[in-house]
FIRO-908786 format. One record per residue (C-alpha): residue in one letter; x, y, z. Coordinates in nm, 3 decimals, decimal comma. Example, Ala and Ser with C-alpha at 12.3 -4.5 7.8 and 13.67 -1.06 7.14 Angstrom:
<pts>
  rest     east    north       up
     a    1,230   -0,450    0,780
     s    1,367   -0,106    0,714
</pts>
This chain:
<pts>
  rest     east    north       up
     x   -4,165   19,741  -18,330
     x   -4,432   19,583  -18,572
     x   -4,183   19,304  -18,637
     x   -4,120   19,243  -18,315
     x   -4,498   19,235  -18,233
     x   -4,561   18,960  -18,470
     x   -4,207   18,783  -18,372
     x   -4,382   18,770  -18,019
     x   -4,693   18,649  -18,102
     x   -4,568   18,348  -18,302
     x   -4,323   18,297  -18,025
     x   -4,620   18,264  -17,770
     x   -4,889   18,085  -18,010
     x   -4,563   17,849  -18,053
     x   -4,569   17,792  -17,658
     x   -4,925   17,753  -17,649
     x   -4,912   17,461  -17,926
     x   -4,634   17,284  -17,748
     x   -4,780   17,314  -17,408
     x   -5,107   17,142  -17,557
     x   -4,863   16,871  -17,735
     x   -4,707   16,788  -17,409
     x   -5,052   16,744  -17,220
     x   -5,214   16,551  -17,538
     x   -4,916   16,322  -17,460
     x   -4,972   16,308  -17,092
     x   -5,365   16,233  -17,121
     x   -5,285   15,897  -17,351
     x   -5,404   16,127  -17,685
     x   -5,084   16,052  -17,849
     x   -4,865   15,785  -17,802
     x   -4,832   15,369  -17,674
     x   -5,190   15,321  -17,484
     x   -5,022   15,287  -17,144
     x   -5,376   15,115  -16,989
     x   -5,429   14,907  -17,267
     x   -5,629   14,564  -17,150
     x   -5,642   14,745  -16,820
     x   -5,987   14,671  -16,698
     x   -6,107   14,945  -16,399
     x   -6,444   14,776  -16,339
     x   -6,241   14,452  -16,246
     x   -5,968   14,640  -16,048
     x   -6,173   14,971  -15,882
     x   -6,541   14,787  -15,865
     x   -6,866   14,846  -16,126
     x   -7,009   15,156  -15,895
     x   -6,641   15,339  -15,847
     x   -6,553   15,304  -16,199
     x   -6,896   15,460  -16,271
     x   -6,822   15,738  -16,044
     x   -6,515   15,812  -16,188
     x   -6,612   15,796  -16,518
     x   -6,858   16,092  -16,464
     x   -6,651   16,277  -16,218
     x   -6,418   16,291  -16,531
     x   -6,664   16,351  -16,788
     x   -6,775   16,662  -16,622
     x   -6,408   16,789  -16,686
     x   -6,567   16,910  -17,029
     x   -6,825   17,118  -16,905
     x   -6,554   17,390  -16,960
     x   -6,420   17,316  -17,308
     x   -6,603   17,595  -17,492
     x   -6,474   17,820  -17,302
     x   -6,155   17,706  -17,346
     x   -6,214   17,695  -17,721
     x   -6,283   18,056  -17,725
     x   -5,958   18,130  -17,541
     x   -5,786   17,964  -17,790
     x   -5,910   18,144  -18,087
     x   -5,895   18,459  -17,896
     x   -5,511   18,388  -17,865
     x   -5,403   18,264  -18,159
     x   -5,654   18,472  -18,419
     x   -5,530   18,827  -18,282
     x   -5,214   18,937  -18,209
     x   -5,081   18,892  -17,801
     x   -4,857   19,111  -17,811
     x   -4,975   19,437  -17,976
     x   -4,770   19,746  -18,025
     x   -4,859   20,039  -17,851
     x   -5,139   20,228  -17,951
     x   -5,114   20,532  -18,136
     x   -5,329   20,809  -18,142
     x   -5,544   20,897  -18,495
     x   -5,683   21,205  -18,419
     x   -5,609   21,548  -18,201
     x   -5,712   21,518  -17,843
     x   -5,789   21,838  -17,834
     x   -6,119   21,779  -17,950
     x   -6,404   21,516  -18,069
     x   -6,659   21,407  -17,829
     x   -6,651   21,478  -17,443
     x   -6,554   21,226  -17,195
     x   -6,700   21,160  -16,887
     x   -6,418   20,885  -16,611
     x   -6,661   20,778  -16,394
     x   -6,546   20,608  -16,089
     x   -6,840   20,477  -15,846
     x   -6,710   20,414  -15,526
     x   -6,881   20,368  -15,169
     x   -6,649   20,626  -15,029
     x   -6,520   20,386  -14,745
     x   -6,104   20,441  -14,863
     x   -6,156   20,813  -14,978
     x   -5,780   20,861  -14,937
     x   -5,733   20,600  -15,203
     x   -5,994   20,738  -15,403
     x   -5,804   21,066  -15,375
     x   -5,496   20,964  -15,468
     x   -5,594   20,767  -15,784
     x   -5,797   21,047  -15,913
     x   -5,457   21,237  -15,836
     x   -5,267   21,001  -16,063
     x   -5,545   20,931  -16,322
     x   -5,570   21,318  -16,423
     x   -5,201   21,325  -16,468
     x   -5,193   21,037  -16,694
     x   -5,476   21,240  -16,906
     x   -5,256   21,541  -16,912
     x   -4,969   21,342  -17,028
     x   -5,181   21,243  -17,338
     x   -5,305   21,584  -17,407
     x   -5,650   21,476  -17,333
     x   -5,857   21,777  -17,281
     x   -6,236   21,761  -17,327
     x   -6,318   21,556  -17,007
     x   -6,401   21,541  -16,684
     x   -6,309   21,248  -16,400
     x   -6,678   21,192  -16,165
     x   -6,594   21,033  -15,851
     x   -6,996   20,907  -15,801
     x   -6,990   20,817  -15,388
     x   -7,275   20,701  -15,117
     x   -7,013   20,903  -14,840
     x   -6,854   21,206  -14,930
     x   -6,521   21,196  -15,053
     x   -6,404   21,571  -15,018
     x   -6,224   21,578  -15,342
     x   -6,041   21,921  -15,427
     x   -6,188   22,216  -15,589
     x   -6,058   22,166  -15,978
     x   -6,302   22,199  -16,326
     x   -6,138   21,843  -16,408
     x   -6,312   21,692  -16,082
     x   -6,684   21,631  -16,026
     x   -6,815   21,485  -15,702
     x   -7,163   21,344  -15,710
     x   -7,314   21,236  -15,358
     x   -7,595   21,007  -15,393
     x   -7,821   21,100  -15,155
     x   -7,954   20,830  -14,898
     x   -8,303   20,842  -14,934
     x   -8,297   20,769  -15,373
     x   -8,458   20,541  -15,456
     x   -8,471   20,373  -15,790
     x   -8,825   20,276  -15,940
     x   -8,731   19,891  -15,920
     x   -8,569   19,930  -15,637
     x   -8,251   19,847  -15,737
     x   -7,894   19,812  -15,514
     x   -7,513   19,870  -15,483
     x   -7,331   20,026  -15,798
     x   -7,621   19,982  -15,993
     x   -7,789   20,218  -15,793
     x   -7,548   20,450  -15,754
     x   -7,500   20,440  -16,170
     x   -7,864   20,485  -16,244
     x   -7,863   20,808  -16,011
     x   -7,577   20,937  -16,240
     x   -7,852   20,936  -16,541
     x   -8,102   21,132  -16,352
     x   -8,253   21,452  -16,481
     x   -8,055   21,736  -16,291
     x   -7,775   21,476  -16,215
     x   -7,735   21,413  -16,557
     x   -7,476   21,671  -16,755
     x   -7,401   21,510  -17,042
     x   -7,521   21,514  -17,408
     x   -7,567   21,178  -17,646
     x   -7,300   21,202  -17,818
     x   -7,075   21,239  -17,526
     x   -6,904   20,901  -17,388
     x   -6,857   20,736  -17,034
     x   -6,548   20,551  -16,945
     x   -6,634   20,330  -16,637
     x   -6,356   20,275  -16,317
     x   -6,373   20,133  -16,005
     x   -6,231   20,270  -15,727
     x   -5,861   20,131  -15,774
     x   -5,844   20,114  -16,158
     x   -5,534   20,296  -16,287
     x   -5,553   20,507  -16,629
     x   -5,267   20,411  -16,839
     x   -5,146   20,588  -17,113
     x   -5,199   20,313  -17,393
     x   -5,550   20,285  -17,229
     x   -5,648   20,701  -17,297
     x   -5,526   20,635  -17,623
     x   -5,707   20,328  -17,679
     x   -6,033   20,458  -17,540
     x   -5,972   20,798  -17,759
     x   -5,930   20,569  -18,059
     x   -6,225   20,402  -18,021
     x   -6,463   20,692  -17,953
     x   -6,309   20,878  -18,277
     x   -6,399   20,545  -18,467
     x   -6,763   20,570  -18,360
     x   -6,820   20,174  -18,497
     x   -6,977   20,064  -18,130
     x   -7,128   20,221  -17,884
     x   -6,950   20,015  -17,621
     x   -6,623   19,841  -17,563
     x   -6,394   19,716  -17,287
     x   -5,996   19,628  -17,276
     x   -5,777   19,485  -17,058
     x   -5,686   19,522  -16,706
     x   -5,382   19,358  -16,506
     x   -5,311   19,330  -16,160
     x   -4,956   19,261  -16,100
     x   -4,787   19,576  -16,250
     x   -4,682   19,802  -15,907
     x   -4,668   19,707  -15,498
     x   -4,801   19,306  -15,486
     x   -4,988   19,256  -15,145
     x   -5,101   18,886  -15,184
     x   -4,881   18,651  -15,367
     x   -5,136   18,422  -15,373
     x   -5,450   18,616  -15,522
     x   -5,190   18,823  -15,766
     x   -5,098   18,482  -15,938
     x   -5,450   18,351  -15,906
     x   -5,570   18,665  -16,078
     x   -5,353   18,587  -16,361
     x   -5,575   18,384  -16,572
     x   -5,804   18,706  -16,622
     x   -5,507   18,847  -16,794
     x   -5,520   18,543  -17,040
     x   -5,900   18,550  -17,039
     x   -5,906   18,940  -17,145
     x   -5,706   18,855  -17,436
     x   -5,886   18,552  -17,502
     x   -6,198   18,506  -17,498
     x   -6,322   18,845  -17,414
     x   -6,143   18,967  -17,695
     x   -6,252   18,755  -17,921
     x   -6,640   18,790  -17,830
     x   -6,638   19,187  -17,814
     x   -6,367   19,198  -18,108
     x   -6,477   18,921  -18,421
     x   -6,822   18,832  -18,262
     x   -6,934   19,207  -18,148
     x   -7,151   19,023  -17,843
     x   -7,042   19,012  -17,434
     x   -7,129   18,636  -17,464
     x   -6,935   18,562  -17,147
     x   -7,034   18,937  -17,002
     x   -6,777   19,125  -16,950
     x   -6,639   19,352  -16,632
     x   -6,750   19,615  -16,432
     x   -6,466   19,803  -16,500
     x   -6,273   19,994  -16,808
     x   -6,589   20,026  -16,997
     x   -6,623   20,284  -17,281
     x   -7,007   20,377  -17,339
     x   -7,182   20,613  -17,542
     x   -7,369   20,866  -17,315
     x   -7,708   20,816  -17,548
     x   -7,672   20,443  -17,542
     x   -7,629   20,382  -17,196
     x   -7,947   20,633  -17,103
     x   -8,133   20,467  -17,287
     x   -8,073   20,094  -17,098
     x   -8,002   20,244  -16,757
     x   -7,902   20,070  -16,487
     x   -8,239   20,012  -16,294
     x   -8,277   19,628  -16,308
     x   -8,392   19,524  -15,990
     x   -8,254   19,336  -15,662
     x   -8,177   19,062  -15,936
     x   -7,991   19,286  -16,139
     x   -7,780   19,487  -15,802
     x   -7,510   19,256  -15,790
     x   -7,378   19,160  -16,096
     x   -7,484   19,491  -16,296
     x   -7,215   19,471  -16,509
     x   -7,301   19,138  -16,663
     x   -7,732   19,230  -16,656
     x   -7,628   19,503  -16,866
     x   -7,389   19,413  -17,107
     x   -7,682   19,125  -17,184
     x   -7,933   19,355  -17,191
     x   -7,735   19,594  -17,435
     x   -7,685   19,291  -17,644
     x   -8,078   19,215  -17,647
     x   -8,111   19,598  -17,764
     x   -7,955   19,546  -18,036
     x   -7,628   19,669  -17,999
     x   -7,285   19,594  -18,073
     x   -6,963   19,527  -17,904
     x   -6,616   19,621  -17,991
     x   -6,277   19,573  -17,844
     x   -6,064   19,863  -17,665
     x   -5,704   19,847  -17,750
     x   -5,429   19,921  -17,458
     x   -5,448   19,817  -17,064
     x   -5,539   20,000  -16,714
     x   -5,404   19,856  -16,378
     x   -5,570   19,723  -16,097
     x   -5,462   19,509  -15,739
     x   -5,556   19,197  -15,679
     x   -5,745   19,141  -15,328
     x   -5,550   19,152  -15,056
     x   -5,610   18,795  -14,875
     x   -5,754   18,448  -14,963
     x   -6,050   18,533  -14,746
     x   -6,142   18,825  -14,960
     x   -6,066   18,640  -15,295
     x   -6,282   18,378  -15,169
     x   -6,576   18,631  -15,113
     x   -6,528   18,803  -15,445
     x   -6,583   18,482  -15,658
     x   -6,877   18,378  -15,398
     x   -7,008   18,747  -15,545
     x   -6,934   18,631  -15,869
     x   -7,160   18,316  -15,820
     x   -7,414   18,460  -15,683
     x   -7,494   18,748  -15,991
     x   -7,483   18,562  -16,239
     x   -7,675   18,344  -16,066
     x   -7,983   18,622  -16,028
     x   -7,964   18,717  -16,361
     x   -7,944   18,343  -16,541
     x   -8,238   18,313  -16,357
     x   -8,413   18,706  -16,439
     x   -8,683   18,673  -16,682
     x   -8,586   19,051  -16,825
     x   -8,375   18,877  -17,028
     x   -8,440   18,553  -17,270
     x   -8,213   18,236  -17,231
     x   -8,087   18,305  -17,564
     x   -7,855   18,608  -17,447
     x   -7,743   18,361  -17,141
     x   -7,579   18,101  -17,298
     x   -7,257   18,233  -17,258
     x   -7,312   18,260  -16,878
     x   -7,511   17,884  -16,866
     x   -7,170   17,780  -16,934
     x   -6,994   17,962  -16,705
     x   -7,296   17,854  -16,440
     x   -7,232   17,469  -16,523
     x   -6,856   17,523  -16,492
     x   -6,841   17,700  -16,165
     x   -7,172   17,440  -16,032
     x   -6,933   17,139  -16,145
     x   -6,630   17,278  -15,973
     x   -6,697   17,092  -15,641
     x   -6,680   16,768  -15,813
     x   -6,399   16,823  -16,103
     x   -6,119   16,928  -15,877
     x   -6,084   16,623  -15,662
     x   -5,978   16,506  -16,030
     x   -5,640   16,656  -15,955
     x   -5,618   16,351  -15,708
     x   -5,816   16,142  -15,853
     x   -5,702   16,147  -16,203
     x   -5,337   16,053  -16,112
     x   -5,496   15,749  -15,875
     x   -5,693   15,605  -16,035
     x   -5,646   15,585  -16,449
     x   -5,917   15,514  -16,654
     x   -5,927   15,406  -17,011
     x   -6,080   15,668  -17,307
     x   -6,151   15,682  -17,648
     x   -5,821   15,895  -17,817
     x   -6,021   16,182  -17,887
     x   -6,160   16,189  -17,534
     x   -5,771   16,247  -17,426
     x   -5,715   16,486  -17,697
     x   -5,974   16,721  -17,563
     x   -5,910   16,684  -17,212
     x   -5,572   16,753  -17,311
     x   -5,639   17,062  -17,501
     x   -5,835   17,206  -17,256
     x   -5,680   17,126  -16,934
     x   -5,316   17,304  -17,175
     x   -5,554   17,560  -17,243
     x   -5,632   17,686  -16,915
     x   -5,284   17,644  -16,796
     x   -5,184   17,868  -17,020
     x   -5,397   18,143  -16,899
     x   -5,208   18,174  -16,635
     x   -4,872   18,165  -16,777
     x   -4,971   18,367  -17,077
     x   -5,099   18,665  -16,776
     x   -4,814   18,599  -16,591
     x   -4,599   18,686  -16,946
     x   -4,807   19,009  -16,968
     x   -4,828   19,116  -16,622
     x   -4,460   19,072  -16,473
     x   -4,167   19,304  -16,669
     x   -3,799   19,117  -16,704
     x   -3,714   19,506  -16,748
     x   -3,841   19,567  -16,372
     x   -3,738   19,268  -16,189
     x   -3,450   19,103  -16,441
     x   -3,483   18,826  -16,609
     x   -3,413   18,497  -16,411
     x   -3,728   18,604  -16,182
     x   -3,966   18,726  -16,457
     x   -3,878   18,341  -16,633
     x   -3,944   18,207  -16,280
     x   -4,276   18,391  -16,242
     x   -4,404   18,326  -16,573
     x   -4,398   17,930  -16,478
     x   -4,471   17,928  -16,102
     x   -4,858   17,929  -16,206
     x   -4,822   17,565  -16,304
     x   -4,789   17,578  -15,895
     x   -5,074   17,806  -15,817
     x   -5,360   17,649  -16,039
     x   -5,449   17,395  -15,747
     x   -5,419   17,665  -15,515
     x   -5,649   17,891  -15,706
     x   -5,909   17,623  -15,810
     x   -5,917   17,516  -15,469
     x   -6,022   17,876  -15,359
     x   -6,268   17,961  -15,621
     x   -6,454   17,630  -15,571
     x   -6,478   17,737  -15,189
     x   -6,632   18,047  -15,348
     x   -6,883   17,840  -15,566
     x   -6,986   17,628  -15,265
     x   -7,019   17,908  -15,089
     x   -7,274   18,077  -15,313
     x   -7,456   17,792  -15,408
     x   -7,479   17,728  -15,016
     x   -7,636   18,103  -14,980
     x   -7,794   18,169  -15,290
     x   -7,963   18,517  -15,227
     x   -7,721   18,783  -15,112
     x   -7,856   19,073  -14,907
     x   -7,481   19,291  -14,896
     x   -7,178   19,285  -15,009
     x   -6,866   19,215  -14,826
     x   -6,568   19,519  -14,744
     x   -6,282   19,390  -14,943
     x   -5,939   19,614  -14,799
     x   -5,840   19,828  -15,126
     x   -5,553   20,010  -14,891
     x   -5,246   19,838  -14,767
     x   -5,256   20,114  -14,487
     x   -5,635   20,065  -14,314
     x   -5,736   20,310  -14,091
     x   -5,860   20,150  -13,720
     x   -6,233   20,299  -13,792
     x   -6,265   20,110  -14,140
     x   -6,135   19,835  -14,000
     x   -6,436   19,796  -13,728
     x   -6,684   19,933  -14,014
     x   -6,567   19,548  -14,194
     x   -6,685   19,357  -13,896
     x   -7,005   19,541  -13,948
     x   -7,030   19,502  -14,367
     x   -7,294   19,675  -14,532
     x   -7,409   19,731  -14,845
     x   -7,061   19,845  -15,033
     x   -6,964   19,721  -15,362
     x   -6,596   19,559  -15,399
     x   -6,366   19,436  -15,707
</pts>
């Protein structure tokens, strides 16, 4: 199986090169210059050609991270065996699975718990315990595996802070509190799905004791698809987590592009000690204010081997609202002085991309329409990164879909109908980014459906969202 791994990973890296090749060729980095003596201020006008020119220069806003993809792909392997377990599970540290969840699709809740204490059993896993941390009670069963913490409507943080981080920061409290420093946290949402490469991943990691936090990957196309649409969209996290997320948290040790809000491994000591009480400007995007903020203490990062599952939303409408969240948090905390600029620029990049969205997309059109002569090495990059990015999505689409599960014709099919969905998707995430630059403070978070089967009362508790956290 080693072999094979390897085999794999050459196999893809090989891919990724030619893909880039093909696009180099495409842009003009390579090859006859097919506009040469073409002369665009003569044939488009002096303030159009101007125009253009910077609508394509700001193309490159994204090209570092789109160099960090790259290394995160080719430096480490993309298609790792399995991981094995290096120790007993019988014992070592305690684990707490904390899931934080508003409690408004408890049957869901239920049912994952269900299916995320088997997958613990199958391991072997013994010394833990699965929280389920909810503002409305979820009624979980009576079991010494299951602990149901209520957080109480009146707390109140000292800064005042919102959402999940409030409801994380009650979990620290004295009295609420049951764990020692050396025991560890493993951090769901509400729909996350344990894995069994994931237990033994996290178990792995907490035995090695090198970091006090970590975070793997999660995929979103692995059981019932709802959306078609979002799924494939969704894919290029897939090829992000193993780019560069991996490669920050596993040969740089830093979140310098944050990291998620779910499937993180924390030491119990470590994560008292920053808490999660940041503020209003901290509520919505806690997972990113504290990764930075971890980073600023001092500590390190490292990278959790294996995957957990997850859905993708359920409609357009509520993938548009989840990257308007997006926006909008790391907007607050670019912007919170808690933090100094130098743990943010990671995220000023991200900020610039998604603020430069609005104008780089109409290059899809534009691009074709109206050519423009560059420098070779100009073409080269935009070639590169534009191959890149593509390959995100194929490269998630190659780890998310199974030619074992649905055959092989289909799996090759699905594994190239993102070159179709990237429009698709960057047209919805830029109505996202205009949407949160539009409405820059956020007061509550929209309801995103986590059920395929909604009951009628949750569906009239969306047209009246409150303040519940979503994916």
């Amino acid at each position: 199986m080693e072999g094979l791994s390897h085999i794999l990973h050459v196999l893809t890296v090989g891919l990724l090169l030619i893909i880039i090749l093909i696009f180099c060729v495409l842009t003009g980095g390579f090859g006859p210059d097919r506009l040469e003596g073409f002369d665009p201020f003569l044939e488009y006008g002096e303030k159009v050609t101007i125009l253009l020119y910077i609508l394509r220069f700001l193309t490159f806003v994204p090209i570092p991270q789109a160099m960090f993809n790259f290394c995160g792909l080719v430096m480490f392997n993309t298609h790792p065996a399995k991981p094995k377990l290096k120790t007993s599970t019988l014992f070592g540290p305690f684990i707490c699975i904390r899931v934080v969840t508003r409690g408004t699709f408890p049957e869901l809740v239920k049912k994952n718990v269900e299916r995320n204490i088997e997958v613990c059993s199958r391991i072997g896993l013994d010394n833990y315990i699965l929280e389920v941390v909810t503002d409305n009670t979820v009624n979980l069963p009576k079991s010494p595996r299951l602990r149901e913490v209520v957080v109480p409507t009146k707390y109140q943080t000292k800064n005042h802070t919102l959402y999940k981080a409030r409801a994380l920061n009650y979990c620290l409290e004295p009295g609420v509190d049951m764990l020692t420093d050396n025991d560890w946290i493993v951090h769901l949402d509400e729909e996350t799905l344990l894995t069994e490469s994931s237990v033994i991943g996290i178990v792995n990691f907490i035995n090695d004791g090198t970091y006090k936090f970590g975070q793997g990957v999660i995929t979103y196309a692995n059981e019932e698809i709802v959306s078609w649409i979002t799924t494939l969209a969704d894919l290029v996290r897939v090829g992000m987590d193993y780019g560069m997320i991996r490669f920050c948290l596993k040969y740089l040790h830093k979140p310098v592009f944050s990291w998620k809000g779910s499937f993180i491994v924390s030491n119990a000591a470590a994560e008292k000690q920053i808490t999660y009480d940041f503020g209003v400007e901290g509520s919505i995007a806690e997972d990113c204010f504290f990764a930075l903020t971890a980073w600023k203490e001092g500590h390190q990062f490292g990278f959790v081997e294996g995957e957990m599952w997850e859905k993708s939303t359920f409609s357009a409408k509520d993938y548009i609202y989840q990257r308007k969240r997006w926006v909008q948090g790391i907007y607050n905390v670019f912007f919170s002085s808690q933090i100094s600029y130098r743990y943010k620029y990671g995220i000023t990049l991200m900020l610039l991309s998604w603020v430069s969205m609005p104008f780089t997309v109409p290059n899809i059109v534009l691009v074709p329409l109206f050519p423009l002569p560059m420098w070779r090495s100009v073409n080269i990059l935009c070639g590169f990164m534009g191959a890149t990015m593509l390959f995100l999505f194929i490269f998630g689409a190659i780890k998310s879909f199974s030619p074992r599960r649905m055959g092989w014709p289909k799996y090759v099919f699905l594994c190239f109908l993102p070159i179709v969905i990237v429009p698709v998707s960057m047209v919805l995430e830029t109505t996202g980014v205009v949407w949160a630059l539009c409405t820059a403070k956020m007061t509550s978070f929209h309801i995103v459906n986590k059920q395929t089967t909604l009951p009628k009362q949750m569906t009239d508790l969306e047209s009246t969202a409150g303040t519940v956290q979503h994916v």
